[in-house]
N, C-alpha and C positions, 0 to 999 in steps of 0.2 A: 538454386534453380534459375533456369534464364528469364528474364524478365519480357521476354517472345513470347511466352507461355499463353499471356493475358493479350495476345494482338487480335484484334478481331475475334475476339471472345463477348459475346454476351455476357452481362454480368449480373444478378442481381444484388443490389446492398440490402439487407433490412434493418432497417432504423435510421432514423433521419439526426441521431449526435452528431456530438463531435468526429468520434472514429469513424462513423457514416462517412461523413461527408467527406473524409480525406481518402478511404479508402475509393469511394466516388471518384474523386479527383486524381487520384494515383492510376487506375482502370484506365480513366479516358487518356492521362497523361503517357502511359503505357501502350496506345492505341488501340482500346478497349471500348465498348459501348455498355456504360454503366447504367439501370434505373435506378432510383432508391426510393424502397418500399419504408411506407411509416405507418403504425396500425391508428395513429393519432386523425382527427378531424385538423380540415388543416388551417383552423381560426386561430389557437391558441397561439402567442405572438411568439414563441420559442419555434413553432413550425413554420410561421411566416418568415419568419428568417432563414429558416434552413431551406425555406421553398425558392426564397429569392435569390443566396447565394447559388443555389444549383443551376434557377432557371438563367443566371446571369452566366455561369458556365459554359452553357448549353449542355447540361443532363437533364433527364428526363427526371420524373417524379414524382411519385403519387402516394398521395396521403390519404386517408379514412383505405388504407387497405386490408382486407377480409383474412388475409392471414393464410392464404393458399397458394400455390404455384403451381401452372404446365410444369413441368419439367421438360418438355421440347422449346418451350418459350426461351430457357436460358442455358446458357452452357454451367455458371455456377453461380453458387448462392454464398455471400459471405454473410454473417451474422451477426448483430452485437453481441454481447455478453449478458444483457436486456431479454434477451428470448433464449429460455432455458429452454435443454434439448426434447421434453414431451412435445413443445408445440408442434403441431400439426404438420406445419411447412417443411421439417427435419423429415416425415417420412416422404411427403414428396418428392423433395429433393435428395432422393437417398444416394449416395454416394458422390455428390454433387454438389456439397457444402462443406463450407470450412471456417473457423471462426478470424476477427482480425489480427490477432498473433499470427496466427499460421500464413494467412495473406502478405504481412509484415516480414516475415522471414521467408519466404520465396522469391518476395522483390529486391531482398537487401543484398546487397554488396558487402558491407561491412559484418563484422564477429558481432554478435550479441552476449551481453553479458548479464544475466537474467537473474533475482531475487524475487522469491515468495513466501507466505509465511503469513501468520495469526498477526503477528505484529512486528513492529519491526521491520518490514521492511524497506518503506518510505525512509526512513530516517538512513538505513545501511546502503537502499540506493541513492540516495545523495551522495554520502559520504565515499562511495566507488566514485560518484561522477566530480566529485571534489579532487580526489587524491589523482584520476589518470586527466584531469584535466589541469592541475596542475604540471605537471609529466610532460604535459606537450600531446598528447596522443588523441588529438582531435575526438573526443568523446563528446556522446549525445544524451539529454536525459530525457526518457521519455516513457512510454508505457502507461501504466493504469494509477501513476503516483498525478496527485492533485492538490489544488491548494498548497502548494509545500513554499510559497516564494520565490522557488527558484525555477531558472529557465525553462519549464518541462514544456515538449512535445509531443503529438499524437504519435503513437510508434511507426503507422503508417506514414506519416510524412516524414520524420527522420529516419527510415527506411528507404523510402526514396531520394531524399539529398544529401546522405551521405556516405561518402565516397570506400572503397577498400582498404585507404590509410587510416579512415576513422572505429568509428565504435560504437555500439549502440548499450547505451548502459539500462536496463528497462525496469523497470519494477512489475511484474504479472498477478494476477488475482486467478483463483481457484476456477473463479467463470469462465475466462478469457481460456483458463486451461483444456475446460471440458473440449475444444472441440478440435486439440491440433490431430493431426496426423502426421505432417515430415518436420514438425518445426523441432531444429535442434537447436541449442545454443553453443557458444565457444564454453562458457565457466557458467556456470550455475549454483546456487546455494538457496536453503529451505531452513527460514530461522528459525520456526517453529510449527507446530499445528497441535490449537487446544481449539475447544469447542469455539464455533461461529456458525453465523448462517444455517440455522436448522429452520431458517423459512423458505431454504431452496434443496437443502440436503435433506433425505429422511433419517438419515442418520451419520453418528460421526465419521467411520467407517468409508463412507459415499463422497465425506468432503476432504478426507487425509488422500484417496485414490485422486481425486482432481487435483491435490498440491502435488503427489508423487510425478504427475504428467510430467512434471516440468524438465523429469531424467529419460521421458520415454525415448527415446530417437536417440539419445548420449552416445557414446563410443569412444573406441579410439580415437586419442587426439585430443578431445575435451577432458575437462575438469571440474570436480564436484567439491565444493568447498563443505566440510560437516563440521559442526560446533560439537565436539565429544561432550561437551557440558550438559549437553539439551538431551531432555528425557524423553523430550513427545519426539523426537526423531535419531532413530536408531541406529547403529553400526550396519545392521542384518536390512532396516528398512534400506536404507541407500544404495548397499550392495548388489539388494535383490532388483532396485531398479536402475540399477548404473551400464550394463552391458557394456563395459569393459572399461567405462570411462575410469578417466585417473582419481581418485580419491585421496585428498588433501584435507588433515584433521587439522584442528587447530583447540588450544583449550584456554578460553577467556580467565577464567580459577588459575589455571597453571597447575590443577593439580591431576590432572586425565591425561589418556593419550594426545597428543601434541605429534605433528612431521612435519609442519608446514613453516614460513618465515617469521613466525612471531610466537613471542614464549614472553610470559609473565610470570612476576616473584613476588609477592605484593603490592605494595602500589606501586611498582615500576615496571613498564612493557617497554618490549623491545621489539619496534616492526624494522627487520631485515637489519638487524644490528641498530638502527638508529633511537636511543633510550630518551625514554620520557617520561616524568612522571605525572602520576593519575592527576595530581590538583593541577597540573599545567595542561591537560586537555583542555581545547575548546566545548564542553558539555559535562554535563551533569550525569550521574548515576553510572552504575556497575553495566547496568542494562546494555549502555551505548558503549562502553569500554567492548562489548562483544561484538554491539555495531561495526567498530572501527576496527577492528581483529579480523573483523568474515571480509569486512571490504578491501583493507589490505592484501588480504591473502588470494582475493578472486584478482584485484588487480594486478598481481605477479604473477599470479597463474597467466596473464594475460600476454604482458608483458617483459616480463623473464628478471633481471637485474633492476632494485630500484635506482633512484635517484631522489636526491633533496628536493626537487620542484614536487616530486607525489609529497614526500614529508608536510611540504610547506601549503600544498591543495588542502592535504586533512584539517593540518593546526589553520587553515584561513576557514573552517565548516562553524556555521552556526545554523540553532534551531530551526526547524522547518517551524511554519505557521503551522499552529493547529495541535502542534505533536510537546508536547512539555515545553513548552516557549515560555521561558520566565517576563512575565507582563511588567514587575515592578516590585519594590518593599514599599512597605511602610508602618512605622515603630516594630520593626525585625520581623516583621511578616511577609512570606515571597507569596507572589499572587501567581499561579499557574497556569496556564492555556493549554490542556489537554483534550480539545474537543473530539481530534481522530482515535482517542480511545473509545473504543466502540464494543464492546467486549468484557467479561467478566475477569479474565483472566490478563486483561489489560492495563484494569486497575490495578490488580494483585502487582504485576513486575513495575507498573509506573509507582505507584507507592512503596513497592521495597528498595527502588533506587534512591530513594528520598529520605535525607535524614529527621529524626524531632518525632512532633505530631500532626497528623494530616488532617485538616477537614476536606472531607470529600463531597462534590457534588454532584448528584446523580439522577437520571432519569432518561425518558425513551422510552423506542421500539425495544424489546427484551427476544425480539426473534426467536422465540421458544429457547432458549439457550438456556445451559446448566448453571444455576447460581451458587449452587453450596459451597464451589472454594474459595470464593468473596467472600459468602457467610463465615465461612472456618477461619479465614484471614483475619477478617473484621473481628473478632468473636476472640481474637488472640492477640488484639491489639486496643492501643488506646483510641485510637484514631475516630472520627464522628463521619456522621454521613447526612446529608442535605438534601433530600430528595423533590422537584421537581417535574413538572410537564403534567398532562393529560393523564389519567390511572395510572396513578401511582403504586396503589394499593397493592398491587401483584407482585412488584418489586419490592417494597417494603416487605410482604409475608415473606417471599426467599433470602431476602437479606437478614431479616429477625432486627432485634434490636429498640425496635420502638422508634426507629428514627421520623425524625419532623418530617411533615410535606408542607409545601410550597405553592401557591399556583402559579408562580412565576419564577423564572431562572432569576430576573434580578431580588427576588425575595431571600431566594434560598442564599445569594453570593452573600448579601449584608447580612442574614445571620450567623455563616460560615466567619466571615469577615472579623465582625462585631464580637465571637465566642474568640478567635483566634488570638494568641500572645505572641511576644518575643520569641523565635527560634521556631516558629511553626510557620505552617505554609495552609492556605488555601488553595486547590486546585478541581478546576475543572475536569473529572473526570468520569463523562456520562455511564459506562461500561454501558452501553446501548445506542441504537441507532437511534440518528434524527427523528422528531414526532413535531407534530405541531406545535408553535408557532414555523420550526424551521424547515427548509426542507431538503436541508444535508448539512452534516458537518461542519460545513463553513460558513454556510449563514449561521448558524449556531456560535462559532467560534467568534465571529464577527460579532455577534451581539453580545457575547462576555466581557471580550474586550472593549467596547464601548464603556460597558456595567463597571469593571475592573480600574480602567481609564477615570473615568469620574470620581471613583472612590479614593485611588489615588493620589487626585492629584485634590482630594477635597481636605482644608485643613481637622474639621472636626468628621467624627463618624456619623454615618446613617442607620439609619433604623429601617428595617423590612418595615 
C-alpha cells in the first residue's frame, strides 16, 4: 500500500509502548497527525517517559484516558495487542481500526517474512534472520520477539527503514494477529499451536483462529512453510487457510511427506545439498534441528538458490537469552535458562530435547492452561520438579507428584542444584507466566542467572 495513505490522516495510537510510540512516530514521519492514547495515570515513571519522548517529538498525548473515541475525531485508530478486541473503543471505531502488524505492513516496502506458534518461534525467527543475514540480503529482525540478545526491532520502525532490497524477518503473536485485515506476508510458517493464553482466549479453538490469521490475505506468489511432523498443525488446516499460496513441506524426522530443500537421514541434514551433522550444529535438541529446517526453507522460499554465507549465518546462531541458554556445568551438571518457557507443553518439547535427568523448576501465572500433558510427561519420567513463586498449590495438584514448594526461585534452584548429579541438567523451566517478585520473563530470567552465576562459580555447594 502507498505510504500517502497515512498523509494528513488523523491518527489515533492506543497505548503508550514501545510499538505505541514508533507507530506515533512512523504517522507523524509519514506526514500524519498522530495522538497517543494511554489508559494509564500519567505519574508512573514508564509513562513519564513515553510522555516526554512524544512531547519532545511534538505528538500529542494523553494519559489517564477513559477508553472511548469520537469516531469523527480521527480518521484511524491503531491499537496495541494490550487491548483485546471487546474493549469498548473497537466498536467505536468500527471499521476504522487496525492493529500494529497491519500498520507495519502497509507502510513497508520490503517482503516480510512472518513466524508464529506456541513456541518456537523466537528461537526459528532468529535463526531466518541468522542464515539470510548471512546471505547478504539486508534482513531486519524485529516483531513481538524480545529479550533474545539479538538486534531486534519494533516492526514499525524496521518497516519504515527498510528499503525494497531488504527484508523484514518478524516474529508475530496470536494478539498482534487478531486484528489484521490486508497484512500479507512474502513466506510465512506456524510452528505449532498447543494450549496457551486461556486468560484472553475462551477457548482453544478462539486462539488456533488468531495463529491461522497469519495465512489470511496469502495467495499467489507467497509461501507457506508446513512442518509434516507437527500434529497441532495440519495438511487440511493449512490448505484450508492458504488461498492458493505455495505450500512447501518439509519433515525434521525425515520420516513424513518432505518437497522442500532440506531432507534428513538420522543425525545427518542436508539443507540445499549442504550436509551437516546433528553434533556439529551450533544448539542443542531435536526441537531446534526443526527450528533450523523451517527457517531454511522460508529463507529459499525467499530467496531462490542458496549460498555458503546463509550456511555460515546458521552455523554463526547461538542461544537466544531466556530460551534453553546453557548458563554453565559444574561436577557434569548443565545449569539451564529457560525462562521464555512459558507453557505446559513447553516444558514437555524443551525436556524431550534434552538428554539424562531433568530437575525442573517451575512456577507462575498458570493462565487457566491445560496441565495434564506435563502431568502424563512427568508421571512417565524420571525427571523432579521444583516449584516456586506465590500459590503454588494449584500447580502442584495439576502436576501431581508431591513435588516440594519454595518460597523463593533461588530456594527452589539450590535444591534442584544440590539433588542434581553427573550427566543431569537443572533447568529453569516455569511452564507459566511471570508472577511476583518478576514482572516478565526477563526479569525472571535475569534473576536466575544471577542465582545460577553464584552457584557456579561458588567452590562448595549451597543450601536452600
Amino acid at each position: 500500500m502507498p505510504r500517502s495513505e497515512f498523509r494528513d490522516r488523523r491518527v489515533a495510537v492506543a497505548g503508550a509502548g514501545v510499538s505505541g510510540l514508533a507507530v506515533a512516530r512512523a504517522v507523524k514521519a509519514l506526514g500524519g497527525f498522530p495522538t497517543v492514547l494511554d489508559q494509564s495515570p500519567g505519574d508512573p515513571p514508564r509513562v513519564m517517559a513515553a510522555v516526554d519522548q512524544l512531547e519532545a517529538a511534538g505528538i500529542d498525548v494523553l494519559t489517564g484516558w477513559h477508553g472511548r473515541l469520537d469516531p469523527t475525531d480521527h480518521h484511524l485508530l491503531v491499537v496495541s495487542p494490550g487491548i483485546p478486541p471487546p474493549h469498548p473503543v473497537f466498536e467505536d471505531m468500527e471499521g476504522q481500526t487496525i492493529g500494529e502488524i497491519e500498520f507495519a505492513y502497509r507502510i513497508s516496502e520490503a517482503p516480510i517474512l512472518a513466524i508464529t506458534g506456541t513456541n518456537g518461534k523466537s528461537t526459528s525467527t532468529v535463526m531466518l534472520w541468522k542464515i539470510l543475514d548471512g546471505g547478504g540480503f539486508g534482513a531486519q529482525l524485529c516483531g513481538n520477539i524480545a529479550g533474545s540478545g539479538y538486534p531486534e526491532q519494533v516492526f514499525t520502525t524496521a518497516a519504515l527503514n527498510t528499503s525494497a532490497e531488504g527484508c523484514l524477518v518478524a516474529e508475530v503473536s496470536s494478539a498482534q494477529l487478531e486484528t489484521v485485515s490486508t497484512w500479507r506476508p512474502r513466506v510465512a510458517t506456524i510452528t505449532n499451536i498447543t494450549d496457551d493464553h486461556r486468560d484472553r482466549y475462551p477457548n482453544f479453538n478462539d486462539y488456533a483462529a488468531a495463529k491461522l490469521n497469519l495465512f489470511k490475505n496469502m495467495g499467489e506468489g507467497d509461501t507457506i512453510i508446513w512442518n509434516s511432523d507437527e500434529p497441532s498443525v495440519t495438511r487440511q488446516m493449512v490448505e484450508d487457510a492458504s488461498n492458493g499460496a505455495k505450500i512447501i513441506a518439509f519433515s525434521p524426522s525425515g520420516e513424513n511427506l518432505a518437497d522442500g530443500v532440506t531432507r534428513r537421514r538420522g543425525g545427518t541434514i542436508w539443507l540445499s545439498g549442504q550436509e551437516v551433522h546433528k553434533n556439529d550444529l551450533p544448539f542443542l535438541g531435536e526441537h531446534n534441528i526443526a527450528n533450523a529446517m523451517m527457517a531454511w526453507e522460508m529463507a529459499c522460499a525467499l530467496v531462490g538458490e542458496a549460498h555458503i554465507g546463509m550456511f555460515n549465518g546458521l552455523m554463526e546462531f547461538r542461544s537466544l537469552e531466556n530460551r534453553m541458554e546453557l548458563l554453565g556445568t559444574k561436577n557434569g551438571v548443565r545449569i539451564i535458562n529457560n525462562s521464555m518457557c512459558t507453557n505446559p507443553m513447553a516444558v514437555v518439547k524443551s525436556s524431550q530435547s534434552l538428554e539424562g535427568k531433568h530437575h525442573l523448576i517451575m512456577g507462575g501465572n498458570t493462565k487457566n492452561m491445560d496441565f495434564s500433558p506435563l502431568h502424563d510427561y512427568l508421571k512417565s519420567s524420571t525427571h523432579k520438579v521444583y516449584l516456586f513463586g506465590p500459590s503454588p498449590d494449584g500447580l502442584r495438584a495439576m502436576l501431581g507428584g508431591g513435588w516440594p514448594v519454595f518460597e523463593t526461585l533461588k530456594e527452589a534452584f539450590l535444591a534442584a542444584a544440590n539433588q542434581a548429579t553427573d550427566g543431569e541438567t537443572v533447568m529453569l523451566a516455569p511452564g507459566c507466566a511471570s508472577a511476583s517478585p518478576y514482572a516478565n520473563f526477563r526479569e525472571r530470567g535475569a534473576a536466575f542467572k544471577e542465582i545460577a552465576k553464584e552457584w557456579l562459580e561458588n567452590d562448595t555447594n549451597q543450601t536452600p
